[in-house]
N, C-alpha and C positions, 0 to 999 in steps of 0.2 A: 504494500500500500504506500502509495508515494504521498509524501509533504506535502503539504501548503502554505505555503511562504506571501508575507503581503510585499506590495510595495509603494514607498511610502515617500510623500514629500519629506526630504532634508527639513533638519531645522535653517530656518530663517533667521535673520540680524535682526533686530531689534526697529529699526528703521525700513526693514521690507514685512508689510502687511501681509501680502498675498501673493498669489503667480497664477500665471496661465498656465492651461497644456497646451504647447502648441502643434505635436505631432508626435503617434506614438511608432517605434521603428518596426516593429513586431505585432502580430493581432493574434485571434485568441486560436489557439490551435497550433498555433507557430513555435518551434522549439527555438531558444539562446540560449546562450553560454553566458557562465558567471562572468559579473562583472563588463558581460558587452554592452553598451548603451542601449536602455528598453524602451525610454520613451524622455522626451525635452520640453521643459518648462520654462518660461518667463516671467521673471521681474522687472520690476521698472528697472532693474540695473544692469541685470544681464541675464544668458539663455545659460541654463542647466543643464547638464545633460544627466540623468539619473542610470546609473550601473542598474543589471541584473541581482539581484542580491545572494541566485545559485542559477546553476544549470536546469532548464529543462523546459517546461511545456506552458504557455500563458493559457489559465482554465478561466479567467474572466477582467475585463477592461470596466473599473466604475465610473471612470471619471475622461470622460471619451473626450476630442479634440475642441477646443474650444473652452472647456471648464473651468474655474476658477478655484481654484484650492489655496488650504493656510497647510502653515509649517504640521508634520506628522500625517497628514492625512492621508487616508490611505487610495491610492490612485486603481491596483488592481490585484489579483494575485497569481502566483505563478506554483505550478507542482512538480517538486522536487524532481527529477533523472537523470540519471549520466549516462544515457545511452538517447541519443537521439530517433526521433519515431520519423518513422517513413509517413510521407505524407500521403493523403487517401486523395483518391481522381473518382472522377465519375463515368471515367474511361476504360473498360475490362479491357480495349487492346494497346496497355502502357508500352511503350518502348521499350527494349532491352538494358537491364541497368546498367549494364557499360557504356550502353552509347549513351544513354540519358545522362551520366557526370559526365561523359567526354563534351555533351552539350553546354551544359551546365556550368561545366570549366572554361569554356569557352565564352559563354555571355559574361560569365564573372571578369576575367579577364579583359573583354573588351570594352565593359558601360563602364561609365563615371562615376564618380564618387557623387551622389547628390545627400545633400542633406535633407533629416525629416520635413522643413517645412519648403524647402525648392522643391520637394519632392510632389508634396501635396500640390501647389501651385501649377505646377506639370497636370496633373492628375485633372484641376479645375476647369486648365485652359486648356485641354484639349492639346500638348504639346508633344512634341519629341526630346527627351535630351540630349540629339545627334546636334539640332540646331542650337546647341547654347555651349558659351565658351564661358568655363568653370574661373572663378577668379581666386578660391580658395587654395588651401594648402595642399600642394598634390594634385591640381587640376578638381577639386573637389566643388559642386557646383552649391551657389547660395541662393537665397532668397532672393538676393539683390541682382543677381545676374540674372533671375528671372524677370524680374521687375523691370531693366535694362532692354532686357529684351520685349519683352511686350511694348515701352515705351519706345523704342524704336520701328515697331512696329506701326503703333500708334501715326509715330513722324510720317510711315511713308504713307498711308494713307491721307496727309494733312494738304490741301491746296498749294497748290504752289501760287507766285505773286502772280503770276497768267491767267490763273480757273478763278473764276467769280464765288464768291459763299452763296451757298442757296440761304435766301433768309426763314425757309418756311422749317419750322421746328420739328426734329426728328425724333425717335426715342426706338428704344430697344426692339421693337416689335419691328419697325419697318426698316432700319438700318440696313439689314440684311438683302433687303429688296434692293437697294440702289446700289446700278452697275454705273462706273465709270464717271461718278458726281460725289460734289465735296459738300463734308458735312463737318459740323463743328460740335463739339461732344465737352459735357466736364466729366472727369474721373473725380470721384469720389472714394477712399478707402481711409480704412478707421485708423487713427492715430496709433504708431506703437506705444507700447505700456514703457518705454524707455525715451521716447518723445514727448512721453507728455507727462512723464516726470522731471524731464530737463525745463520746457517751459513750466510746471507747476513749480520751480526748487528757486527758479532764474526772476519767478514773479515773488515769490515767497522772500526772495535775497531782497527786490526793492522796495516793496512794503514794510520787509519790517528792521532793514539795516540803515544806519544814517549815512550812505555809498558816497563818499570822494574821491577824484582821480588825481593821483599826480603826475608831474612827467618830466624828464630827463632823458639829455641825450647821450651816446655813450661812443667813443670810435674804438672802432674796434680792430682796430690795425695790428696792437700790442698782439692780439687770438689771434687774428688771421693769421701774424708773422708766425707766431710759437705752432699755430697749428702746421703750417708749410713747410715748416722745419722738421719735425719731426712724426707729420703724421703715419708715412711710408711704416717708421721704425715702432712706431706705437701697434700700426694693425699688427706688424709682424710679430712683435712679443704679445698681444693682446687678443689676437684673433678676431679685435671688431675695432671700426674706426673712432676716429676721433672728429666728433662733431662738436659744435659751440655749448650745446644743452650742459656736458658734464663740465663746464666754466662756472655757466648760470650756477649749477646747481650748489656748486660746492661755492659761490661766493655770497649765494642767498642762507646756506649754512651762517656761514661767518657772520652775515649781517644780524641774521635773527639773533645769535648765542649775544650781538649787544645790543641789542632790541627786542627784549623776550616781549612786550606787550603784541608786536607783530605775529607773532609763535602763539599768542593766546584765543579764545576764545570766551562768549559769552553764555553763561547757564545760568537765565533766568533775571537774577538780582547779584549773582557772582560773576566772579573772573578767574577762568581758569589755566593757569599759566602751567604749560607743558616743557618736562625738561630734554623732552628727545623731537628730533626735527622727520617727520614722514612727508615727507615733498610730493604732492600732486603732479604729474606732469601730464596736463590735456592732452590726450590721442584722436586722430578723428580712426573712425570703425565705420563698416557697411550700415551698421547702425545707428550711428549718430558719435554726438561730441562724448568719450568717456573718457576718467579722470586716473587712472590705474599711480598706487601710491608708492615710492621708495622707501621703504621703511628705515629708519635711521640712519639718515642719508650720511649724518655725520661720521659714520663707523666706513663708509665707501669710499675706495678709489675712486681717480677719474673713469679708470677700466671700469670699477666694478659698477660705477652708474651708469657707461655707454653698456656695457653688457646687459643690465638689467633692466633700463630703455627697451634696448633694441628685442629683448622677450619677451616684456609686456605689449612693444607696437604689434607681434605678431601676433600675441594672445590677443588682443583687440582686432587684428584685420580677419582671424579666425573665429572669432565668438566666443575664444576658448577662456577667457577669463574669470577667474572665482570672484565671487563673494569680497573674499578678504581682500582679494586684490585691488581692490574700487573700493572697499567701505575705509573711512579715515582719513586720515590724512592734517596736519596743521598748518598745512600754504601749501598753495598750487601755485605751478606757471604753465602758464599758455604762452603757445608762439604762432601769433597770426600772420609773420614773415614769411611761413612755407606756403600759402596761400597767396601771398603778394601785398598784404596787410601793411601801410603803412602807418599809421597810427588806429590808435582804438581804444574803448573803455574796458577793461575787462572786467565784467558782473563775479562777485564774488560767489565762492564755492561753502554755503553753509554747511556747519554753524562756524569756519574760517574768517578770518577778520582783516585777510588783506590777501591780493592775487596779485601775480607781475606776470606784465604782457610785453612778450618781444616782438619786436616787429623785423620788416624786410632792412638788410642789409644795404642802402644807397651810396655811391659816393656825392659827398657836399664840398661846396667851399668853405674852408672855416679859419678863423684866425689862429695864430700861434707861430710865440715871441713877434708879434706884430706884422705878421707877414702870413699870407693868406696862401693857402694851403691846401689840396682836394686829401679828402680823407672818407675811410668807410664808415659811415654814420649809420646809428640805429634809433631809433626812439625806444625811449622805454616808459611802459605807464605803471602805476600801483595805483589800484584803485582798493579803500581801504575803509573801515566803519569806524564812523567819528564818536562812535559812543564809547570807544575804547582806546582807540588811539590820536595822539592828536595831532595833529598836522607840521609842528613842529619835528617828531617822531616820524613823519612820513615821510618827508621831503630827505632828513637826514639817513635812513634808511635807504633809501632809492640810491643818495647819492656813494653811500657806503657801498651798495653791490657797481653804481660807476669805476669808483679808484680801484676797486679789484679787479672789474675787466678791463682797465685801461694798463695797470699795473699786473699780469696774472703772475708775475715771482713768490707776488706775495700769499696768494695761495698757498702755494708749496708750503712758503714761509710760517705759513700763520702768523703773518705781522702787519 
């Protein structure tokens, strides 16, 4: 007599209510193996993917695509086996089993890697996965590339500046009828649970923060040289390069350790002053803007911050990011410069009390020892809540991570 094993929503953070199911990989009858992804949930912060909890057979799905579930509850269950069951056909004249896995080994081999909810998406639109170019890890196809798709689809069907718009109002029913005439359509689809947390957090930050921005500009000549000089020699002992971000990082350390009310944050009627630095650093993802945290940034090399960057960008361009890895954090930096951003306010990252925003790299004119000079110029903003810090503290702040990138020896130095 075989087990019955549940499976269960993970516990939840404290600050994540609920989640979605958004696609389960397996249905009821279907054998997996322990531990292989059984079915993927969403929070407002990111996508789940919940393990099998043993090998064998799914005897029932409670909580089907769509549903809304809290932390423990339980989504479906699965009965225990370690020998996988042949599946039943309704066909008495099945194939030969050898040629059926030599079949078998052959589609495997050849389809793409799609995920649960690109999958579904396929399934909805009537699609192939022959016609979509996978943008994930491994050619593995996403949500988004379906999305991409369809919306290019969308373009070709769209009038060109020659075809006239018909003005008479179209809708689903007769679409279909019109050959070789242009029609004008809105798409309508429901906000993701991660989109509409970022507007509700981003609405939340200026209603109830007292938001000021400062701003200073930085040349960044002293980085660019030290990076040109030795970045060859850095990937080569480090095995990942050397971008501007682990400068920011480690000079936004130094500033905070003498500006702990920046490193603080507000609970309530207190002030909570943190003695370790978890640095935010804004990612963009298929999904939207995520904030994925460096934990004690202070304790890192330059290495070990481009390293752990460059694993959380991919956990971010994959979906694959935890929990932990996004919840926290006591100052963030965004950089709106790889976008082409030259100045901007950056909205603070609740319950955080100050953000710094890098912008695009420009050469300016600029004076020094009275003789005018082109140099690679940045802006830099801190936008910062005046209930805690006060502006005095902000400006001297900002300017402190200035003289570190203008100066980076003193990094090294800690002086």
């Amino acid at each position: 007599m075989s087990n019955s094993h549940d499976i269960k929503v993970p516990v939840l953070p404290e600050s994540v209510s609920d989640a979605v199911v958004i696609s389960w990989y397996k249905q009821v009858g279907e054998y997996i193996e322990r531990d292989e992804p059984i079915v993927d949930i969403e929070t407002d912060k990111v996508v789940l993917e919940i393990p099998s909890p043993v090998s064998g057979v799914i005897s029932e799905i409670i909580e089907p695509d769509g549903s809304t579930v809290v932390a423990l509850q339980i989504l479906g269950t699965i009965n225990e086996s370690s020998e996988k069951q042949p599946t039943q056909t309704l066909n008495s004249e099945e194939p030969a089993l050898e040629d059926k896995n030599q079949t078998e080994t052959t589609k495997t081999q050849n389809a793409p890697v799609i995920s649960p909810a690109a999958q579904k998406m396929i399934i909805e639109n009537n699609l192939s996965s022959d016609q979509i170019s996978g943008s994930g890890k491994d050619g593995r196809i996403l949500k988004e590339d379906i999305l991409k798709f369809l919306e290019s689809k969308t373009e070709e069907r769209s009038p060109t500046p020659s075809q006239p718009v018909s003005s008479t109002t179209t809708n689903d029913n007769n679409i279909s009828d019109i050959e070789d005439s242009s029609y004008r359509e809105d798409k309508r689809v429901p906000m993701t649970r991660l989109r509409a947390r970022i507007a509700q957090r981003l609405l939340d930050a200026q209603q109830n923060a007292a938001i000021l921005t400062t701003f200073n500009e930085v040349n960044m000549k002293p980085v660019m040289d030290l990076r040109k000089q030795y970045k060859d020699l850095f990937e080569k002992t480090h095995e990942v390069k050397l971008g501007f971000m682990s400068f920011f990082v480690k000079a936004t350390v130094e500033a905070l350790k003498q500006f702990p009310a920046v490193n603080a944050s507000i609970d309530g009627n207190d002030i909570v002053y943190h003695n370790y630095f978890d640095i935010g650093v804004a990612v963009s993802s298929p999904r939207g803007l995520v904030v994925p945290v460096l934990r004690n940034s202070e304790t890192l090399s330059m290495a070990g911050i481009e390293q752990s960057i460059k694993e959380l960008a991919i956990k971010a361009r994959d979906n694959q990011l935890s929990l932990d890895e996004i919840t926290g954090g006591s100052f963030s930096i965004t950089n709106g410069g790889v976008f082409g951003s030259l100045l901007s306010t950056p909205i603070l990252n609740p319950p955080q009390s100050a953000i710094l925003g890098m912008h695009k790299i420009q050469e300016r004119p600029v004076v020094e020892n009275g003789e005018i000079v082109i140099r690679p110029i940045m802006y830099l903003a801190l936008s910062y809540d005046h209930r805690i810090i006060d502006g005095r503290e902000a400006v001297q702040f900002l300017v402190t991570i200035k003289d570190y990138i203008e100066d980076p020896n003193r990094l090294l130095l800690e002086v």
